[in-house]
Backbone as a ProteinNet text record, in pm:
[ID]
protein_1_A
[PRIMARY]
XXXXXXXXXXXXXXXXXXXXXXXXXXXXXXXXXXXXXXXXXXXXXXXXXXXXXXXXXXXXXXXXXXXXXXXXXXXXXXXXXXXXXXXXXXXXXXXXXXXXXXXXXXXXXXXXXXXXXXXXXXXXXXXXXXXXXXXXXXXXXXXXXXXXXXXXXXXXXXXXXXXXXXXXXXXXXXXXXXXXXXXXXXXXXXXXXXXXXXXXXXXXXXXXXXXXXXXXXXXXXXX
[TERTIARY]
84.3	0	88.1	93.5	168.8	43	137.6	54.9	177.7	122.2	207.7	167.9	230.8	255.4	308.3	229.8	291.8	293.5	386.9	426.7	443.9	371.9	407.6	428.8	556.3	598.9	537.9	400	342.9	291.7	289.4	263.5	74.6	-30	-128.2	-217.4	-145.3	-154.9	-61.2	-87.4	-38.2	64.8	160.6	278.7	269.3	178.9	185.9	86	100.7	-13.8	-3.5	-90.2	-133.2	-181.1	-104.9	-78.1	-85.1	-182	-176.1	-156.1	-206.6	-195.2	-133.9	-34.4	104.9	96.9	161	165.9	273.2	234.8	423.7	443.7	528.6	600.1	763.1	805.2	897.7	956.4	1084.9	1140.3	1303.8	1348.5	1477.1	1573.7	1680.3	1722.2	1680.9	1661	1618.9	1647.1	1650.4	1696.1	1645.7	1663	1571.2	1640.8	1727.4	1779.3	1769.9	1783.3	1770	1687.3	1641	1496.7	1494.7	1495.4	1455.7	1248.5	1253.1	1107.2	1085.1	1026.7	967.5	822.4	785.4	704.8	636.2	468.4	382.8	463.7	538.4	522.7	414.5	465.6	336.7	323.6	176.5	213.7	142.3	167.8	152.1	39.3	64.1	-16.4	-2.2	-152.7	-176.4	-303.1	-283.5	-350.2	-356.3	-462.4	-447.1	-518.7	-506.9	-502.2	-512.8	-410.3	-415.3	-325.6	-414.1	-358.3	-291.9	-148.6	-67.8	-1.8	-86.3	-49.1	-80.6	71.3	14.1	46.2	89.8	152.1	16.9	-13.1	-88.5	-50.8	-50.8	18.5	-70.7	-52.7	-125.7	-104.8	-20.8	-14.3	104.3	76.5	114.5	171.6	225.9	230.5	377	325.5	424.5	429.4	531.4	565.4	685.6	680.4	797.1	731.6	884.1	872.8	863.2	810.3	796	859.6	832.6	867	849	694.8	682	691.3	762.2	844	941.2	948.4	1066.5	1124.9	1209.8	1283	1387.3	1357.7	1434.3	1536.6	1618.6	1699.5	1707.8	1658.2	1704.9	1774.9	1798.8	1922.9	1876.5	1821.4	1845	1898.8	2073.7	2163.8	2214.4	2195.1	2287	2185.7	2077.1	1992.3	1845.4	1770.7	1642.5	1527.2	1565	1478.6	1499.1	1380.9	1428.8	1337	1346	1236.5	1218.5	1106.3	1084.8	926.4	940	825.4	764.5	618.3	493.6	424.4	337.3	218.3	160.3	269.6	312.4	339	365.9	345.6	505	524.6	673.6	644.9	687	665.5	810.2	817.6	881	857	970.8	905.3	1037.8	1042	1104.7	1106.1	1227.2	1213.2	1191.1	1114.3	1074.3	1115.8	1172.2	1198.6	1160.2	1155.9	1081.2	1043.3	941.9	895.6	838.3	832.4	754.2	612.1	547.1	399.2	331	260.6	130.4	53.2	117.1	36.4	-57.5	-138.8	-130.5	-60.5	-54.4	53.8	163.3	215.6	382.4	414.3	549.8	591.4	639.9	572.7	641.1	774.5	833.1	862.5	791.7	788.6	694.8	766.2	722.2	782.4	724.6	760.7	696.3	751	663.8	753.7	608	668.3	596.4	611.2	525.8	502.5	429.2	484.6	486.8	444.4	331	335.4	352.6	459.8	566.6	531.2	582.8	596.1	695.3	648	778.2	861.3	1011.2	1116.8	1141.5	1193.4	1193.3	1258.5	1367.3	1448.9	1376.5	1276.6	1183.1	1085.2	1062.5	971	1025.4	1124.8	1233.6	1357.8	1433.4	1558.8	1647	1757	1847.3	1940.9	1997.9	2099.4	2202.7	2311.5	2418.9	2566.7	2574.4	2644.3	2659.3	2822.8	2873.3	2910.3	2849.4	2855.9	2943.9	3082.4	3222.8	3211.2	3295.7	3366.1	3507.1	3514.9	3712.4	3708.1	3591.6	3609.7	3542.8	3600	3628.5	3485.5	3448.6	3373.1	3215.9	3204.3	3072.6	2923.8	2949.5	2816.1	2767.9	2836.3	2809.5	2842.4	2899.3	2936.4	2825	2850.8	2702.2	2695.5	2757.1	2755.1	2630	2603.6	2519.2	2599.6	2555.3	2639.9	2502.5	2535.2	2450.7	2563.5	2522.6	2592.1	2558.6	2656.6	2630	2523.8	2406.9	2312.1	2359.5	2280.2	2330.5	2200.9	2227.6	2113.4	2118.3	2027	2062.3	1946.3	1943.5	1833.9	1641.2	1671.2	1527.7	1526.2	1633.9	1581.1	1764.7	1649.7	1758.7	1728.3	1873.2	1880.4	1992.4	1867.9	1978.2	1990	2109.2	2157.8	2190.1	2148	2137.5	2188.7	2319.3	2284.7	2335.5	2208.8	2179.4	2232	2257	2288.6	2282.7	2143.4	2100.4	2149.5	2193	2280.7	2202.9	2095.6	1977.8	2014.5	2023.8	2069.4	1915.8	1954.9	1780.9	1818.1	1766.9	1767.8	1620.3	1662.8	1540.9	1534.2	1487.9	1467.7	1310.8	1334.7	1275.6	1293.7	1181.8	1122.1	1120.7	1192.2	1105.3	975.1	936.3	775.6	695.6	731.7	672.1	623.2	722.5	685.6	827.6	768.7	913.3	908.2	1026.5	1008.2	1135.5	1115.2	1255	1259.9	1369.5	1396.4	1481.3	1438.3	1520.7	1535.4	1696.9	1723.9	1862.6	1832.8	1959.1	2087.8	2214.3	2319.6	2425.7	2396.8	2478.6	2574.3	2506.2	2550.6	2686.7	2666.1	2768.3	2897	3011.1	3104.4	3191.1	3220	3243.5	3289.2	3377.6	3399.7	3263	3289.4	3270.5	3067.5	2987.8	2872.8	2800.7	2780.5	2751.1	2587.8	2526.8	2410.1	2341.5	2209.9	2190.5	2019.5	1926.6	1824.3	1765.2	1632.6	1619.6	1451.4	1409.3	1249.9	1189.8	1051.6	974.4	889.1	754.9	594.4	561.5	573.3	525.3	589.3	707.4	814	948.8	989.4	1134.1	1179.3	1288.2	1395.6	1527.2	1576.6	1689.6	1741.1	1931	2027.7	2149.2	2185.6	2289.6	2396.8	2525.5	2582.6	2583.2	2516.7	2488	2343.4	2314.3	2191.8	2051.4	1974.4	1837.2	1790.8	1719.3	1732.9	1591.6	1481.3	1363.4	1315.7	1152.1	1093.6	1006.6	932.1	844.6	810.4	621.5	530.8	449.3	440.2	360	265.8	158.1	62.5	39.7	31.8	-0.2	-65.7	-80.6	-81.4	-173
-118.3	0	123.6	215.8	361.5	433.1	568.3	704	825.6	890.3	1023.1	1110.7	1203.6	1277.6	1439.1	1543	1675.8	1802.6	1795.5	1913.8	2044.7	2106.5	2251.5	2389.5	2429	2533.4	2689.1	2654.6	2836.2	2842.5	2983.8	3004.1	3048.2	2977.6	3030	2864.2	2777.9	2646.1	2583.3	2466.6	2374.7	2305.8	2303.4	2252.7	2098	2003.2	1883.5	1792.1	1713.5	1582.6	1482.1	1423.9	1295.1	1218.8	1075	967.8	861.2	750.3	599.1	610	689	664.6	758.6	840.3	913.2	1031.1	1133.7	1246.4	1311.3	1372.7	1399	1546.9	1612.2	1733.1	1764.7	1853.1	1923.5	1987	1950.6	2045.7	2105.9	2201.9	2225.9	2150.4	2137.7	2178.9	2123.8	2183.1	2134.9	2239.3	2178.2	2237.9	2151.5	2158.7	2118.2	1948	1962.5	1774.3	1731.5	1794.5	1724.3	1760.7	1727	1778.8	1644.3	1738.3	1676	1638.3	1535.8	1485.2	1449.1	1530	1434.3	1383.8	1256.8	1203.2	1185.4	1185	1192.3	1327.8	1433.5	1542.1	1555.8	1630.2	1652.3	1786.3	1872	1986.9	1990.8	2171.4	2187.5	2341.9	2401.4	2497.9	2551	2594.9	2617.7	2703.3	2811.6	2922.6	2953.8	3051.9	3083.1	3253.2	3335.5	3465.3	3576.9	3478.3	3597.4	3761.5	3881.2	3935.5	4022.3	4102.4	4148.9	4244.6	4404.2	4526.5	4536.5	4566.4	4593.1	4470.3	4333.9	4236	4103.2	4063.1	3978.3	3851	3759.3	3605.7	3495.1	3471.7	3378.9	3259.6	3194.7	3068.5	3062.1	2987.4	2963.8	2817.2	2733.9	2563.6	2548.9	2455.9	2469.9	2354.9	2228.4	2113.4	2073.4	1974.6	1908.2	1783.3	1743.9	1593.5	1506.2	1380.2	1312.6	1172.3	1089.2	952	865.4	946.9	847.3	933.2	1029.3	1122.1	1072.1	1071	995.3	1082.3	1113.7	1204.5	1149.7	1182.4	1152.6	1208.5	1245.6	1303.6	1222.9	1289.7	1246.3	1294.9	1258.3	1292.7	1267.9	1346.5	1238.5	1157.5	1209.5	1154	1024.7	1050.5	923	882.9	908.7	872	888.7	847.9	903.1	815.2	672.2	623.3	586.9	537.6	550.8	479.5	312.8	264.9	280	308.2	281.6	203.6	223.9	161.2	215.5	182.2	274.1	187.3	198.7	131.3	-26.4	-64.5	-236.9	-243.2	-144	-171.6	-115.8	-158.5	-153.4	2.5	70.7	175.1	208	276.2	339.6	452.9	563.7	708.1	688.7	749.6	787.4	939.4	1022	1166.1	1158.6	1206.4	1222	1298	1405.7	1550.9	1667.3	1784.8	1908.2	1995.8	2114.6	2128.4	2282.4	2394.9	2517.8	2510.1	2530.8	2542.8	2683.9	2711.1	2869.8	2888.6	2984.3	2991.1	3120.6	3231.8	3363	3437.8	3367.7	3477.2	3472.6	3364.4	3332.9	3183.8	3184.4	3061.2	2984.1	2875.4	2803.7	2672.7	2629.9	2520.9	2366.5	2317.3	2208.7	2090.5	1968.9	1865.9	1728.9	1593.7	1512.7	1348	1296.2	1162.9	1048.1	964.4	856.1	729.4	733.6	635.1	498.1	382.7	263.7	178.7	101.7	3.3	-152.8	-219.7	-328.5	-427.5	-574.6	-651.8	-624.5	-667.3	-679.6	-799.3	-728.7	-834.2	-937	-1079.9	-1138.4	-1126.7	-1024.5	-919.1	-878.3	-801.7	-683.7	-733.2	-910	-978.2	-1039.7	-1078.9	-1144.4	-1126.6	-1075.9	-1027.5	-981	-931.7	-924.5	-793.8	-694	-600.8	-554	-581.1	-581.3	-458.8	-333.4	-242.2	-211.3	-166.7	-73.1	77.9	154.7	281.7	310	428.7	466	639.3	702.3	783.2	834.9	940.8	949.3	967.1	1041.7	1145.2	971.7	901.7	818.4	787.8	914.2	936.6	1011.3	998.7	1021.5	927.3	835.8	774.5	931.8	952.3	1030.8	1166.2	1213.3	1363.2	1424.5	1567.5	1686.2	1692.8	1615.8	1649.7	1595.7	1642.6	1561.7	1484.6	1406.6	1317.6	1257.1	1276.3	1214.1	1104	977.1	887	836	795.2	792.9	724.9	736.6	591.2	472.1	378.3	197.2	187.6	109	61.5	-71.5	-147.7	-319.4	-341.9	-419.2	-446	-389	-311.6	-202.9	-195.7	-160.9	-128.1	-36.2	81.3	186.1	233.9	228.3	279.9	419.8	525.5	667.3	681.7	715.9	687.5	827.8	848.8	990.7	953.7	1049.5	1029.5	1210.5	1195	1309.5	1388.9	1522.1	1613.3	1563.5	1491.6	1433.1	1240.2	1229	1106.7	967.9	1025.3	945.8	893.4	736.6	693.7	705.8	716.2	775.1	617.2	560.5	445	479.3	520.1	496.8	452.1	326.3	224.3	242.3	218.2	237.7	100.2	-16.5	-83.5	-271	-258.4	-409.7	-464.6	-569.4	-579.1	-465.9	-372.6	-278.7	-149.4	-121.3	-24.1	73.8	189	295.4	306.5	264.1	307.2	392.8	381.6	477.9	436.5	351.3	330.2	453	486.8	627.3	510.4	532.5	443.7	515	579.9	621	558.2	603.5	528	632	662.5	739.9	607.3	506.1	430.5	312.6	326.4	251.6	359.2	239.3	327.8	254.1	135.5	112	229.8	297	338.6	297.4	144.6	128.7	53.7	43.3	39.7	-53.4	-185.4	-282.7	-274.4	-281.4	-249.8	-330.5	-433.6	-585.2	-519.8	-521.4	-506.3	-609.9	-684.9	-796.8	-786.2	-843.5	-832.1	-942.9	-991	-1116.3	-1099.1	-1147.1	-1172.7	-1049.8	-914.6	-782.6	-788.8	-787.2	-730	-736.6	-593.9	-544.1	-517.4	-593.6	-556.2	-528.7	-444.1	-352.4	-429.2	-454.2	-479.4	-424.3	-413.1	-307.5	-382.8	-382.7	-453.5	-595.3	-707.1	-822.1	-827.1	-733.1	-742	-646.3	-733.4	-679.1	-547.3	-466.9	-339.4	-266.2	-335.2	-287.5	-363	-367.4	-380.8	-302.3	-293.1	-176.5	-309.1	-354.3	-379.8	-337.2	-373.7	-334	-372.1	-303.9	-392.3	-502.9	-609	-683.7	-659.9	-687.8	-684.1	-837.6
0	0	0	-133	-138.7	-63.2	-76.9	-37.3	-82.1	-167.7	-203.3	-107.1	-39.8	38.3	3.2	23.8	-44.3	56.2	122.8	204.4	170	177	90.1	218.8	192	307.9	316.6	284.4	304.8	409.5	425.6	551.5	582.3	453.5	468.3	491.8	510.4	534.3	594.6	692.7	802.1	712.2	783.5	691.1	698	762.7	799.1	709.4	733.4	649.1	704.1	717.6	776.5	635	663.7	592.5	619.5	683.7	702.6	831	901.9	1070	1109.4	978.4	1056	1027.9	1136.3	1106.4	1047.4	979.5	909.2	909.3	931.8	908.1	876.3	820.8	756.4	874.3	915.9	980	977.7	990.6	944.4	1014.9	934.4	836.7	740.5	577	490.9	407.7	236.8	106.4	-19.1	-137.4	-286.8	-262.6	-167.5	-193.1	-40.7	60.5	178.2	313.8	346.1	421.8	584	662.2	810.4	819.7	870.3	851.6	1016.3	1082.4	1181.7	1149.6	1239.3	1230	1361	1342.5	1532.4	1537.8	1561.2	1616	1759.4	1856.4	1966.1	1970.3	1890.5	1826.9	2002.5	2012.7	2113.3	2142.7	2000.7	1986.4	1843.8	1804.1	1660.4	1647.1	1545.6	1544	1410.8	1373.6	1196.3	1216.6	1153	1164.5	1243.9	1350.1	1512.2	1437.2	1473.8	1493.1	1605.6	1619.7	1727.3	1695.1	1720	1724.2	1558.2	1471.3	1356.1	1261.3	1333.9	1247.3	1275.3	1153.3	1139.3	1092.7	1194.3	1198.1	1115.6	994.9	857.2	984.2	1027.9	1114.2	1170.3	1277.6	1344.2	1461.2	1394.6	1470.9	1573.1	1655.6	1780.1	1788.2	1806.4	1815.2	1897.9	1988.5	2025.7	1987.2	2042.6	2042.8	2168.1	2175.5	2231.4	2262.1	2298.7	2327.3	2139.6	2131	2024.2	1860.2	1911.5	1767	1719	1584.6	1516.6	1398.1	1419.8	1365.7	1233.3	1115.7	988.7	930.5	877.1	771.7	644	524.6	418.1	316.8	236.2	135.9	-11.2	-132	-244.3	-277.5	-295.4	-353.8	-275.5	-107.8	-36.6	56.2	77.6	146	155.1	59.3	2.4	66.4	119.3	209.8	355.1	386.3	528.7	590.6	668.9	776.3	866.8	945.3	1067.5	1137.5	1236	1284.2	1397.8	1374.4	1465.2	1475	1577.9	1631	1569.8	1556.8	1502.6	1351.6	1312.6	1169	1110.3	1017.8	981.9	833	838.5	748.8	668.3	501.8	471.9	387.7	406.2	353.2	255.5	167.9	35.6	-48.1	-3.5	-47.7	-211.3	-249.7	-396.3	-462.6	-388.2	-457	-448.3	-464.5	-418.8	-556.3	-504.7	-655.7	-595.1	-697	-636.8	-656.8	-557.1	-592.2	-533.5	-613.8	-586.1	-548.3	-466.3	-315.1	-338.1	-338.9	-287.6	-367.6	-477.4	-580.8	-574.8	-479.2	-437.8	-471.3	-476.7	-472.3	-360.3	-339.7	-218.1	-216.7	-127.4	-142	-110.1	-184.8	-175.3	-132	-123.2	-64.4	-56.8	-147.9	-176.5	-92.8	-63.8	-29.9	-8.7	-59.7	-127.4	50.9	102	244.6	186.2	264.9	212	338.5	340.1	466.3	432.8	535.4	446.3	593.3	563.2	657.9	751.6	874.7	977.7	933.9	939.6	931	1021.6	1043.7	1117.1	1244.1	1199.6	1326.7	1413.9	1364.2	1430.8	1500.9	1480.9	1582.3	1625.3	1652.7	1754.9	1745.7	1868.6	1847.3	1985	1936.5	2035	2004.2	2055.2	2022.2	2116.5	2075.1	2207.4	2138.4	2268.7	2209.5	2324	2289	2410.7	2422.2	2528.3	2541.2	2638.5	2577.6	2692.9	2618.8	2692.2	2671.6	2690.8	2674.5	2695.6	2835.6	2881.5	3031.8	3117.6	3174.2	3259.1	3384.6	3379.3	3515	3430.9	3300.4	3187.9	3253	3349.2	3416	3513	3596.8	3667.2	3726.4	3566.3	3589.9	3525	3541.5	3506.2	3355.7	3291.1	3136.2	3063.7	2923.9	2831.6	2789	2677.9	2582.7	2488.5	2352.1	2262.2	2206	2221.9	2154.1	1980.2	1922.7	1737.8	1774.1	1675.9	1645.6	1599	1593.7	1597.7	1481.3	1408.9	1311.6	1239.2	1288.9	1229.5	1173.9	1061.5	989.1	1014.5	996.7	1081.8	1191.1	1276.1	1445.1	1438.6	1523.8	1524	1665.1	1704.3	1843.4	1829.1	1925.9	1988.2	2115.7	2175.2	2339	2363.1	2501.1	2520.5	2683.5	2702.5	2902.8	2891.8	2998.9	3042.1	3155.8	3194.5	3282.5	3499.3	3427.6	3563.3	3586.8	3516.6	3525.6	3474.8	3396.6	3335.3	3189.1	3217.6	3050.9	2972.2	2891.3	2753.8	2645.9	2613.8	2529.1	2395.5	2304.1	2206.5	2085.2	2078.2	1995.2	1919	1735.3	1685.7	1608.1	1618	1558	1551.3	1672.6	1766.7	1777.2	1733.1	1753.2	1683.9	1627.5	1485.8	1579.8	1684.2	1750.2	1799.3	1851.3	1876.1	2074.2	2111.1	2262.4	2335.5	2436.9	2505	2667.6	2688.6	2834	2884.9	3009.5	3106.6	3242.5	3275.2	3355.7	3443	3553.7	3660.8	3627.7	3575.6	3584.2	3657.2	3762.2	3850.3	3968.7	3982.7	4044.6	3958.8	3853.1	3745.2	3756.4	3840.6	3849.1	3676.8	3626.4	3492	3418.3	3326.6	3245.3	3130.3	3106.9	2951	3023.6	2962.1	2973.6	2856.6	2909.5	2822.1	2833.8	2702.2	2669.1	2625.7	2631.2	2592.7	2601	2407.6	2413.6	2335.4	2406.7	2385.1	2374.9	2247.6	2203.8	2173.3	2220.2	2202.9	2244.4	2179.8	2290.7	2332.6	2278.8	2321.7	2427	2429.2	2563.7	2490.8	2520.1	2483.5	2630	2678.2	2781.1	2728.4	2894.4	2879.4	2962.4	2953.5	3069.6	2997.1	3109.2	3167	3214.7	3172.8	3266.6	3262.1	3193.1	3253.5	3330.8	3379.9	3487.3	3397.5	3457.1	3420.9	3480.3	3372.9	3436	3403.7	3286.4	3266.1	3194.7	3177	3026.7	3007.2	2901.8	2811.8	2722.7	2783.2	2712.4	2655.2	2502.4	2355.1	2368.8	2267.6	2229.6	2113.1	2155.3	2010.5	1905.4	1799.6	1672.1	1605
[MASK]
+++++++++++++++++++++++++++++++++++++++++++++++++++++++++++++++++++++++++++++++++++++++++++++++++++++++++++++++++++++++++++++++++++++++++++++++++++++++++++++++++++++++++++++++++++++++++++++++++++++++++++++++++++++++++++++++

């Protein structure tokens, strides 16, 4: 099952579209070949011809993200598709290209991508992922710093590692069992340098360990 998809960047219409369950929007950085896509967005506030003093606001959309936001980059030339997975279902988007379209007597930038709903791989319904997270600074479990670690990506399941200010490891995995989740787990107590990471999916349950030792799960819904 396709679905063409057409994002068009004016400002006298919602820059978003909904497609097969999903919400899609355009967000920077982006240009005629490479364009940031989040997906689910959690808009947060939205308005259409407020005016303020002598400036009159055509629109207005406010978005973060969430747990279950999934955030894209694509590329024509080196990276034009891209899988992931939502609410059990295995999805792919495909940048198409960009094109001007007329708006109001103006030209906009437009924005096309062709969404695809595909089988889950046999990975993505049973599986295992084992990676280790270090840094140079020795004492990165439990000093005041951020740290975004590279992403990991194995046959449709993509993991981003985040430890945080407050000494909170962030785990977010996109597409186990055909779904996106995120374990937050204290690692102030891991005195270790190096931080062995073991994520393990079956039967609508994805667990986390740490270390050798069990440390969470995050149950799905079946399908």
């Amino acid at each position: 099952m396709s679905c063409l998809v057409n994002i068009c960047l004016c400002p006298f219409e919602p820059s978003i579209a909904i497609a097969e369950g999903l919400v899609i929007s355009v967000s920077p950085p982006y240009a005629t070949d490479k364009v940031t896509v989040t997906i689910n967005p959690n808009i947060t506030d939205y308005f259409e011809g407020k005016t303020e003093g002598n400036v009159q606001v055509a629109q207005y959309l406010e978005h973060r993200s969430s747990d279950e936001t999934i955030t894209i980059r694509l590329d024509m030339q080196h990276h034009p598709e891209q899988l992931f997975a939502y609410g059990g279902k295995l999805y792919s988007i495909r940048f198409m290209g960009t094109s001007k379209e007329l708006r109001e007597g103006q030209e906009y930038l437009s924005f096309k991508f062709l969404i695809d709903i595909l089988e889950l791989t046999d990975v993505q319904k049973e599986g295992s992922m084992t990676f280790t997270l270090s840094h140079e600074l020795n004492d990165w479990t439990k000093n005041k710093n951020g740290y975004r670690f590279k992403p990991l990506s194995i046959e449709g399941i993509l993991v981003q590692s985040f430890k945080g200010p407050d000494c909170s490891l962030r785990i977010s995995i996109n597409g186990p069992l055909g779904h996106s989740l995120t374990f937050r787990q204290d690692i102030s107590g891991i005195a270790t340098p190096k931080l062995n990471v073991v994520l393990t999916w079956k039967d609508a349950s994805v667990k986390l360990y740490l270390n050798g030792k069990f440390a969470k799960e995050e149950r799905v819904e079946e399908n």
